[in-house]
Biotite code that builds the C-alpha atoms (Angstrom):
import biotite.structure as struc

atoms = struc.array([
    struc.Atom([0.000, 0.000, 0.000], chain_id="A", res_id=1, res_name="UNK", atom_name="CA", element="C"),
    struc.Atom([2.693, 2.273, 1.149], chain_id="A", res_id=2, res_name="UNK", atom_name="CA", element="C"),
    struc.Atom([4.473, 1.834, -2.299], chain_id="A", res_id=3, res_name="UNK", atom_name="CA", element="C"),
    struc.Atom([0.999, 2.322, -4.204], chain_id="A", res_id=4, res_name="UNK", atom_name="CA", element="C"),
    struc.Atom([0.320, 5.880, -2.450], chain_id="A", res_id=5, res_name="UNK", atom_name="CA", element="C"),
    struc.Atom([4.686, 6.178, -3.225], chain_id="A", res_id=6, res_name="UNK", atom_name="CA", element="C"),
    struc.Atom([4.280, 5.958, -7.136], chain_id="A", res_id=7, res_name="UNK", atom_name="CA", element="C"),
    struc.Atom([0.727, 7.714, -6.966], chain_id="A", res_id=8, res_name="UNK", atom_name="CA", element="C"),
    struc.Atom([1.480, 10.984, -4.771], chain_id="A", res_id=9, res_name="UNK", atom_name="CA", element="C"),
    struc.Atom([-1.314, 12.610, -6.402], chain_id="A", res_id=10, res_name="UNK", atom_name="CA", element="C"),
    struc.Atom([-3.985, 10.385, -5.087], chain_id="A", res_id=11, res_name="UNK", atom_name="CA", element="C"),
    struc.Atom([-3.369, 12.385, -1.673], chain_id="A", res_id=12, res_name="UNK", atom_name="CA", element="C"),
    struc.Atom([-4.699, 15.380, -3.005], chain_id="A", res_id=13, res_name="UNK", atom_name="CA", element="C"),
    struc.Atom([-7.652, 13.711, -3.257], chain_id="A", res_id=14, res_name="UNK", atom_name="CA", element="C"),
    struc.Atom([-8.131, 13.314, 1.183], chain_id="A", res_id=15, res_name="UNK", atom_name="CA", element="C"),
    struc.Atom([-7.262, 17.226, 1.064], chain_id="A", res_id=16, res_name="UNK", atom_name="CA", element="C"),
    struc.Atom([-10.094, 17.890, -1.158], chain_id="A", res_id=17, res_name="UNK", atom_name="CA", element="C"),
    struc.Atom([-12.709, 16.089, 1.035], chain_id="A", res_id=18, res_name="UNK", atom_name="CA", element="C"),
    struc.Atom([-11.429, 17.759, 4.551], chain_id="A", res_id=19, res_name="UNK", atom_name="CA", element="C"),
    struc.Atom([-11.810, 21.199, 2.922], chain_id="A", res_id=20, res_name="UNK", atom_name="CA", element="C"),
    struc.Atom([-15.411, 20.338, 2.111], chain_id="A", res_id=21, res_name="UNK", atom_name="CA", element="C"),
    struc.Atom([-15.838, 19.098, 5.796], chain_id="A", res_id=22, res_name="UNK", atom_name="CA", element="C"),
    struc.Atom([-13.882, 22.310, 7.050], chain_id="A", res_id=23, res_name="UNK", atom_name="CA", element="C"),
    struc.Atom([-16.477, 24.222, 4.967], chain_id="A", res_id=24, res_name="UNK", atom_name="CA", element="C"),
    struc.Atom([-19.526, 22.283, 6.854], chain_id="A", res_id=25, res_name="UNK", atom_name="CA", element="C"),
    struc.Atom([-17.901, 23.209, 10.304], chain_id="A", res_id=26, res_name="UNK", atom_name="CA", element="C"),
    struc.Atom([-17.335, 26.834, 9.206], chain_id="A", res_id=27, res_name="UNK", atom_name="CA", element="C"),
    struc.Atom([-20.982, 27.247, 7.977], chain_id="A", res_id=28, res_name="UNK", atom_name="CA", element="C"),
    struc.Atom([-22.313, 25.480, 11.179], chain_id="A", res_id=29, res_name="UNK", atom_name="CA", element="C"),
    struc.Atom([-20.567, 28.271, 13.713], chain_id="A", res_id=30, res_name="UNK", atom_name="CA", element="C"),
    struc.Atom([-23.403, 30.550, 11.632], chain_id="A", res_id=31, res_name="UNK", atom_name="CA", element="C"),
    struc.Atom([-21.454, 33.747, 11.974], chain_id="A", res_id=32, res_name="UNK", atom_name="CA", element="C"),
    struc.Atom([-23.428, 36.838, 10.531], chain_id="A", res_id=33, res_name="UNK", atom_name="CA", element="C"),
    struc.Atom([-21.075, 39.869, 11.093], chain_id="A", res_id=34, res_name="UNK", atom_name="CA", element="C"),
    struc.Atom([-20.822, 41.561, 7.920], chain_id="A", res_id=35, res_name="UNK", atom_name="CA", element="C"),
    struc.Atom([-23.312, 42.162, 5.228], chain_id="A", res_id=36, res_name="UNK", atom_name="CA", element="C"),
    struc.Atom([-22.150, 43.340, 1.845], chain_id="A", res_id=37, res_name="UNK", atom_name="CA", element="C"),
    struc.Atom([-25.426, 44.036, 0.116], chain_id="A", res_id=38, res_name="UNK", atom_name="CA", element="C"),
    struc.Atom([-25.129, 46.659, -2.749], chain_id="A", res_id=39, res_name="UNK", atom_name="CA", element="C"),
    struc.Atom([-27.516, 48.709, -4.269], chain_id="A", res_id=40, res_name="UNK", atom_name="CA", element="C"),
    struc.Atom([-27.351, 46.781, -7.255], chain_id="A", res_id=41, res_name="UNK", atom_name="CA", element="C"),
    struc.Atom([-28.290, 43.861, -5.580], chain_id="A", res_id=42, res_name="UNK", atom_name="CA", element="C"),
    struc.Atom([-31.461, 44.818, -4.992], chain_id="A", res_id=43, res_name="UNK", atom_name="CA", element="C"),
    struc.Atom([-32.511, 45.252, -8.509], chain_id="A", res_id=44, res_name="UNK", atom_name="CA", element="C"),
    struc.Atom([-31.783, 41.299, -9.764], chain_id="A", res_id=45, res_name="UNK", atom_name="CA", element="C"),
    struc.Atom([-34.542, 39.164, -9.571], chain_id="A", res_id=46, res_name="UNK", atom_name="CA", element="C"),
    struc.Atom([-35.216, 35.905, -7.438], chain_id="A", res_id=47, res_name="UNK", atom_name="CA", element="C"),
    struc.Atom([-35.124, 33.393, -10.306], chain_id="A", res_id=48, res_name="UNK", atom_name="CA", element="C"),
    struc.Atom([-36.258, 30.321, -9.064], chain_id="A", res_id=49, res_name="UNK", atom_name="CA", element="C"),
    struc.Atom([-35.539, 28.169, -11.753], chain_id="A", res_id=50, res_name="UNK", atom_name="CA", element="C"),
    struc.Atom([-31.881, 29.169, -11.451], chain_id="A", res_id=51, res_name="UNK", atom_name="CA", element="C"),
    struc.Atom([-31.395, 26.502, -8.347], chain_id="A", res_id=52, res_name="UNK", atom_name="CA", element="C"),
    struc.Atom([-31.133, 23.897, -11.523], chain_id="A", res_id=53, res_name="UNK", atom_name="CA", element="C"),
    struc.Atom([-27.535, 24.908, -12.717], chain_id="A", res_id=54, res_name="UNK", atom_name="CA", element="C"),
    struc.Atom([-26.522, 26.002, -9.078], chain_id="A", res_id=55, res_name="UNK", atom_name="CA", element="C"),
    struc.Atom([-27.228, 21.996, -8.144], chain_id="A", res_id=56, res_name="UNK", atom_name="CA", element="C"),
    struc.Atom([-25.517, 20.985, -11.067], chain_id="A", res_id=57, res_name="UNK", atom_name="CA", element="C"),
    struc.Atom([-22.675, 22.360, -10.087], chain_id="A", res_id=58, res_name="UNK", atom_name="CA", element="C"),
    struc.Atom([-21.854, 19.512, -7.952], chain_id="A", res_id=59, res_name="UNK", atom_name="CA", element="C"),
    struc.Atom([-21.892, 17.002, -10.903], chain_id="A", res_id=60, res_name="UNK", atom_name="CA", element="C"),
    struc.Atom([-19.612, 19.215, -13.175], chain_id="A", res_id=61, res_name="UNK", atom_name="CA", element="C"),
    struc.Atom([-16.824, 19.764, -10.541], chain_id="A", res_id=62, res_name="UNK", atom_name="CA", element="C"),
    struc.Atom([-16.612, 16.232, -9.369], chain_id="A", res_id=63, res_name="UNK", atom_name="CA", element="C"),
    struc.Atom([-17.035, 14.758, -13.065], chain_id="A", res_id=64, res_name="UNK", atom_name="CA", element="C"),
    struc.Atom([-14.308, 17.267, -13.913], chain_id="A", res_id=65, res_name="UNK", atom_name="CA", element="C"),
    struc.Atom([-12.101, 15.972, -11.085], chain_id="A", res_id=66, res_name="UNK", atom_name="CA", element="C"),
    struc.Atom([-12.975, 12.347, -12.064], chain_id="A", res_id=67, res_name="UNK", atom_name="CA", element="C"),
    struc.Atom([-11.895, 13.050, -16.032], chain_id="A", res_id=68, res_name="UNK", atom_name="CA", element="C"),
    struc.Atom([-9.063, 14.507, -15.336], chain_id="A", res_id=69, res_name="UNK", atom_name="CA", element="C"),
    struc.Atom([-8.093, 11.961, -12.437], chain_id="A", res_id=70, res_name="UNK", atom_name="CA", element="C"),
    struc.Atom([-8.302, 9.441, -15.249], chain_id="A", res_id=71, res_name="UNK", atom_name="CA", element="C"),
    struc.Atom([-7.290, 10.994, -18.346], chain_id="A", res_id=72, res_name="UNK", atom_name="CA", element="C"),
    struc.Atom([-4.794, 13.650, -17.141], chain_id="A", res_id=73, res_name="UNK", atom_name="CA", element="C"),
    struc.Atom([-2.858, 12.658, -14.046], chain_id="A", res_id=74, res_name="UNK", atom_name="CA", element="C"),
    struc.Atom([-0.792, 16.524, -14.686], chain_id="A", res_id=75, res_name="UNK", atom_name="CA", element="C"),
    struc.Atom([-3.532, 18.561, -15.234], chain_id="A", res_id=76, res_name="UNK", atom_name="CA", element="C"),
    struc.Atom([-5.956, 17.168, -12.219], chain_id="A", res_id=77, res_name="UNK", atom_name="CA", element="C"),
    struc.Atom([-2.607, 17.965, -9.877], chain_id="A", res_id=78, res_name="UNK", atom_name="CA", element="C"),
    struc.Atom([-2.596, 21.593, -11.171], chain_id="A", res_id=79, res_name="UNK", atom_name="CA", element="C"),
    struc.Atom([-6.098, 21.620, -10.530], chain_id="A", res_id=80, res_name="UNK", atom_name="CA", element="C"),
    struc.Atom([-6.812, 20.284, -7.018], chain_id="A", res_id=81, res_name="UNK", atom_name="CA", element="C"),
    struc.Atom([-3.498, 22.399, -6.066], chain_id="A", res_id=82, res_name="UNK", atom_name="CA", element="C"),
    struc.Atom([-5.744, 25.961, -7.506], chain_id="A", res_id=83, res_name="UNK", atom_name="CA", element="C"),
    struc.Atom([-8.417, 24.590, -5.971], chain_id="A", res_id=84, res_name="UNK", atom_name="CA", element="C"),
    struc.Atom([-6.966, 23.656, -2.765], chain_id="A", res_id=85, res_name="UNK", atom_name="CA", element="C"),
    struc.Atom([-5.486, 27.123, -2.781], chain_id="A", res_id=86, res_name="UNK", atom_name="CA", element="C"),
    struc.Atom([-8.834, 28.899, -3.158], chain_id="A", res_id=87, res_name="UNK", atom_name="CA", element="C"),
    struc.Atom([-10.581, 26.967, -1.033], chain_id="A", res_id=88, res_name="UNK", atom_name="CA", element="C"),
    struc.Atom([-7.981, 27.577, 1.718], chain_id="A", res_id=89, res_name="UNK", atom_name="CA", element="C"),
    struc.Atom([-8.056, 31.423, 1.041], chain_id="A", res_id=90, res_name="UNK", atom_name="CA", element="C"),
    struc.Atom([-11.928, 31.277, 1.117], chain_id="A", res_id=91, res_name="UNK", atom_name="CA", element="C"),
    struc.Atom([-11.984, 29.274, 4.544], chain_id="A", res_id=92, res_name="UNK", atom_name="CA", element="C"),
    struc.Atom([-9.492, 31.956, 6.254], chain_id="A", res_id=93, res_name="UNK", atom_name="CA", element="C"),
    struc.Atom([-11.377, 34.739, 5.349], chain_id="A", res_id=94, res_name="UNK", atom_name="CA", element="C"),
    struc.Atom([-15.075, 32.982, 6.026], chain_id="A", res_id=95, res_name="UNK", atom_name="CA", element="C"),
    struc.Atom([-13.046, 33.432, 10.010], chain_id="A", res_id=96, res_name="UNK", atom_name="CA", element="C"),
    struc.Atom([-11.497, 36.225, 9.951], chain_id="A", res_id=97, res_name="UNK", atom_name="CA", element="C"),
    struc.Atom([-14.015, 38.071, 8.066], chain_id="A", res_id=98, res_name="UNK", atom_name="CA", element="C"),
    struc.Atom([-17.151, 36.460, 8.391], chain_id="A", res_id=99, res_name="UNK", atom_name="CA", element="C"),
    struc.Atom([-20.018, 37.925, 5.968], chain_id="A", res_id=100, res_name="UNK", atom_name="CA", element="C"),
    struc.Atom([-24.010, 36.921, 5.341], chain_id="A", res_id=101, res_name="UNK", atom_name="CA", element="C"),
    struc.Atom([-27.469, 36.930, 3.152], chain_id="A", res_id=102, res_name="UNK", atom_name="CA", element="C"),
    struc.Atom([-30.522, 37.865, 3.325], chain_id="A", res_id=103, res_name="UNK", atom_name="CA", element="C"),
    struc.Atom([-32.781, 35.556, 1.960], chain_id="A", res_id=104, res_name="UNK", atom_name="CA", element="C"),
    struc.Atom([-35.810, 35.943, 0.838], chain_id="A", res_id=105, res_name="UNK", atom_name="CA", element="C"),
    struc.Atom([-39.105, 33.539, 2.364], chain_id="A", res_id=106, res_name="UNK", atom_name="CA", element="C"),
    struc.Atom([-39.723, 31.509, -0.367], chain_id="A", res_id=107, res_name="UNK", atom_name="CA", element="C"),
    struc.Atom([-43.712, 30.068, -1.086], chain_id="A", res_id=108, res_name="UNK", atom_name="CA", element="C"),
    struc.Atom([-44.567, 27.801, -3.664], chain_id="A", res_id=109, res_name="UNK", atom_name="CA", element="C"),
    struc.Atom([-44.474, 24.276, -3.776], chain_id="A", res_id=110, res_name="UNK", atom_name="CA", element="C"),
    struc.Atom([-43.147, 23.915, -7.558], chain_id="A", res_id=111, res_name="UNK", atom_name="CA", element="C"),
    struc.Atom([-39.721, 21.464, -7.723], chain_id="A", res_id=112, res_name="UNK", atom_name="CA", element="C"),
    struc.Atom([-37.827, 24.694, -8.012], chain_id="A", res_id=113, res_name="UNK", atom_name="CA", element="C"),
    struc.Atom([-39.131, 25.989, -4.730], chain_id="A", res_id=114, res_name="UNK", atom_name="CA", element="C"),
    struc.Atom([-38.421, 23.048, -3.287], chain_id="A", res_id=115, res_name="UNK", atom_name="CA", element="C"),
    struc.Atom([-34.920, 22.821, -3.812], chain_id="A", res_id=116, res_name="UNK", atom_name="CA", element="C"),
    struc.Atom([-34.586, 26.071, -2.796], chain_id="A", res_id=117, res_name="UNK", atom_name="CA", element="C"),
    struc.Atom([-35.799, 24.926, 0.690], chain_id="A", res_id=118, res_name="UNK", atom_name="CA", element="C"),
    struc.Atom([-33.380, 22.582, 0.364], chain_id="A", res_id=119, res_name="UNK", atom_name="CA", element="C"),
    struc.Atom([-30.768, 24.459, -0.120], chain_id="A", res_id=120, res_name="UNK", atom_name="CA", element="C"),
    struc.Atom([-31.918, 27.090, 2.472], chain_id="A", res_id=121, res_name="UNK", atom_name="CA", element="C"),
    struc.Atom([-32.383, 24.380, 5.131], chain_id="A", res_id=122, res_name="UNK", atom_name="CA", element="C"),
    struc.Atom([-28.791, 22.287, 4.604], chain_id="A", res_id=123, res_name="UNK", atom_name="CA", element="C"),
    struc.Atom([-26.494, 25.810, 4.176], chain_id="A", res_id=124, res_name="UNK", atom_name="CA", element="C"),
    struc.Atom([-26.635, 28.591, 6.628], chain_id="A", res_id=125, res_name="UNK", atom_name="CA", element="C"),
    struc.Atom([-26.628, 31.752, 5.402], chain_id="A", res_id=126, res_name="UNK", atom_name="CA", element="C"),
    struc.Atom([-23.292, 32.765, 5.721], chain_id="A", res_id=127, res_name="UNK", atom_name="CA", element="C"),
    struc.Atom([-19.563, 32.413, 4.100], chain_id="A", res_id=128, res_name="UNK", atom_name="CA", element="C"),
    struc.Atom([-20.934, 34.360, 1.528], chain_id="A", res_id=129, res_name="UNK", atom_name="CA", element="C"),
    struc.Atom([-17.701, 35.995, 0.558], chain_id="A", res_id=130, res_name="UNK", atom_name="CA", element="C"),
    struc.Atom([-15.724, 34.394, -1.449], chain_id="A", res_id=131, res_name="UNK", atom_name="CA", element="C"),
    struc.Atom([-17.786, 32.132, -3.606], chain_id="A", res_id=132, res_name="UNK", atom_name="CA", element="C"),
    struc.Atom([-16.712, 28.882, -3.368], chain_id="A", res_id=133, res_name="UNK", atom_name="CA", element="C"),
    struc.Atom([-19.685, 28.258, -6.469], chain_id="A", res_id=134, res_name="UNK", atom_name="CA", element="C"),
    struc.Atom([-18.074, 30.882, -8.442], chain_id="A", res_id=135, res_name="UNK", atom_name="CA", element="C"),
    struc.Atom([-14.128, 29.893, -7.129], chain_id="A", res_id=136, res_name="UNK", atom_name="CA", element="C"),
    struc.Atom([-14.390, 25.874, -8.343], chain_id="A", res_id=137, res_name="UNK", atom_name="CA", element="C"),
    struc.Atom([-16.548, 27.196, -11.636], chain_id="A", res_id=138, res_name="UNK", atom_name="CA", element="C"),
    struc.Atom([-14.036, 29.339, -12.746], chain_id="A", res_id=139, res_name="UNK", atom_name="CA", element="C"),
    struc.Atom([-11.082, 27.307, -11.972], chain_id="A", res_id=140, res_name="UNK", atom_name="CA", element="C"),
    struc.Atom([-13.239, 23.872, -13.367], chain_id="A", res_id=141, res_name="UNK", atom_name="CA", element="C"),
    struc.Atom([-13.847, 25.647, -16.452], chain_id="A", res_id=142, res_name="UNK", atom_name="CA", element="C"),
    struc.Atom([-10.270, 26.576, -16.553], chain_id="A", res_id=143, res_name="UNK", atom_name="CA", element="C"),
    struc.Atom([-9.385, 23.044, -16.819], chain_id="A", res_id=144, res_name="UNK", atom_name="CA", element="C"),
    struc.Atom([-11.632, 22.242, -18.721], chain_id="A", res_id=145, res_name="UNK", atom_name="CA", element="C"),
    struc.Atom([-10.248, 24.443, -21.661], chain_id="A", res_id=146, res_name="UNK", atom_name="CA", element="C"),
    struc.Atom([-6.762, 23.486, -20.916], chain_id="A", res_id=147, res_name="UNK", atom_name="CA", element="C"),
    struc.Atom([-8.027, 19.309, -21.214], chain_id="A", res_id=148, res_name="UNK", atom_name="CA", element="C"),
    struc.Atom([-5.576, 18.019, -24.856], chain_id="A", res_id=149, res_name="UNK", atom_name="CA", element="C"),
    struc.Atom([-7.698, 16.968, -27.017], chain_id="A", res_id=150, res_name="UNK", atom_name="CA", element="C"),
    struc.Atom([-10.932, 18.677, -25.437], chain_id="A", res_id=151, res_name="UNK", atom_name="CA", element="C"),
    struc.Atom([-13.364, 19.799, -28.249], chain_id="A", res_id=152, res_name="UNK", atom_name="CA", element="C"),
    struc.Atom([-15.229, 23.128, -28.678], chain_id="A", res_id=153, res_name="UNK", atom_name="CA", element="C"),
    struc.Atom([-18.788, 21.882, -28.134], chain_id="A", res_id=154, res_name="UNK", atom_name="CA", element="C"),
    struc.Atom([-17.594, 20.893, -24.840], chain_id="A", res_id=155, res_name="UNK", atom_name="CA", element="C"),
    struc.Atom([-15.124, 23.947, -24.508], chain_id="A", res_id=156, res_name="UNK", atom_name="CA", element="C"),
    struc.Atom([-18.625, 26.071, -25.319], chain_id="A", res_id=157, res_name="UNK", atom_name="CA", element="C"),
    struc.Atom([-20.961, 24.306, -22.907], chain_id="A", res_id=158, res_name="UNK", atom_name="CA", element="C"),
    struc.Atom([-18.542, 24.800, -19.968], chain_id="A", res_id=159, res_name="UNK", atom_name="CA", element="C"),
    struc.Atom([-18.379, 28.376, -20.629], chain_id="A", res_id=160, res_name="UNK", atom_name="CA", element="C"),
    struc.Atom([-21.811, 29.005, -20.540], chain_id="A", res_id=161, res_name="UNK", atom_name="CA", element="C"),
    struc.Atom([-22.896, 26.808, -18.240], chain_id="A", res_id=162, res_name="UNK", atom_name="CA", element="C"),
    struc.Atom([-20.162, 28.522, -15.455], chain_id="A", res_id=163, res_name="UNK", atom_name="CA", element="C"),
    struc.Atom([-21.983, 31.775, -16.590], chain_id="A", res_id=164, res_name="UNK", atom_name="CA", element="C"),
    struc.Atom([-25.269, 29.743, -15.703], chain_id="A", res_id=165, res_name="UNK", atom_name="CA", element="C"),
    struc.Atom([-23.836, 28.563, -12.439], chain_id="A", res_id=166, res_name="UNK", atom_name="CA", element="C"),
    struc.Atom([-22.256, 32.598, -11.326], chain_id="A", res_id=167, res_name="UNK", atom_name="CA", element="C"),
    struc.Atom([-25.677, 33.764, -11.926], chain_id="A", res_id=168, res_name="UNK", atom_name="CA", element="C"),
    struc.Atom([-27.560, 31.550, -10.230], chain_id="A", res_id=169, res_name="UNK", atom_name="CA", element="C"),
    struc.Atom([-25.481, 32.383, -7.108], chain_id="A", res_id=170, res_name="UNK", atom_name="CA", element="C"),
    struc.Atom([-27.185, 36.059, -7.078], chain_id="A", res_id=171, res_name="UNK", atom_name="CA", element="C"),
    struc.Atom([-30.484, 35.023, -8.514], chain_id="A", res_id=172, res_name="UNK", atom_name="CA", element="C"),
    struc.Atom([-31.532, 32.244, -6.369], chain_id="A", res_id=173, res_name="UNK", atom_name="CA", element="C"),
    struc.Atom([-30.304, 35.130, -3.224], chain_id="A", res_id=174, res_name="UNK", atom_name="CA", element="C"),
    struc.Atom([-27.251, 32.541, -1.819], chain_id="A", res_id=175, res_name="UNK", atom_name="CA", element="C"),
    struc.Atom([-24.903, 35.615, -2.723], chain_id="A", res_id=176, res_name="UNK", atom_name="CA", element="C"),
    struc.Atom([-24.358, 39.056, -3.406], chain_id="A", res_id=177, res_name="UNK", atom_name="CA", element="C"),
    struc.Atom([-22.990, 40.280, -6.435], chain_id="A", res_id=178, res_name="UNK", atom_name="CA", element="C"),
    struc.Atom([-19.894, 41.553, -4.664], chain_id="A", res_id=179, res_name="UNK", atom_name="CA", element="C"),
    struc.Atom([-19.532, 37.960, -3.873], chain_id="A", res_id=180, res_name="UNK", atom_name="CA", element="C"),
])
């Protein structure tokens, strides 16, 4: 085993990525609401309910992306669990030393879209707001996405657009600010 985890260093990275996401949970359950960075502009975007789809699919596209390019590209998945390591890191610091929160609006329906929002709502205080860690692991999962050999422009496209998708839906479904 010892000589496995030797020759496969990178696999370790993979440990590092789960205790950051349990790190998050801890940090989120403290619930500190200290500062509040609403803008002006914020209050003039829309609650778009149907914008909790590609803020749930985000989940999907950064694990499959960690999955492909644990597979296909040993290189590039190091460079990218290191960024996102990094960022994550960064984020968790200042979620302590700076802790920041959202206002979220009461949401009535009881459409699929509504519901996930109560999902959401119920399973992720509202707080550690700034940085995104949606728009953080978009950007840097579309990042290596572009930078997979090989990778076509369909696929090049649909990332792009979709991480547009998934930094919108952070402000329209009211889990950040646009400062965020």
């Amino acid at each position: 085993m010892m000589k496995f985890l030797r020759e496969n260093k990178y696999l370790l990275l993979i440990p590092v990525l789960v205790i950051l996401k349990i790190l998050y949970v801890i940090i989120n359950s403290l619930d500190m609401r200290i500062h509040h960075l609403i803008s002006h502009f914020d209050n003039y975007i829309p609650f778009i309910k149907w914008m909790v789809i590609p803020y749930v699919l985000w989940y999907f596209y950064i694990w499959s992306t960690l999955l492909y390019l644990l597979i296909k590209d040993i290189k590039l998945f190091v460079t990218h669990s290191l960024a996102v390591i990094l960022g994550q890191t960064i984020s968790l610091i200042i979620f302590l030393l700076y802790p920041t929160y959202v206002i979220r609006p009461e949401i009535v329906g009881n459409d699929i879209f509504s519901k996930l929002i109560i999902l959401i709502y119920s399973n992720d205080n509202p707080v550690n707001v700034f940085p995104s860690i949606h728009v953080l692991q978009t950007v840097l999962t579309h990042i290596a996405i572009i930078n997979i050999k090989g990778i076509k422009k369909p696929i090049k496209y649909f990332s792009y657009i979709f991480s547009i998708l998934v930094v919108l839906s952070t402000i329209t479904i009211k889990q950040h600010y646009v400062i965020d």
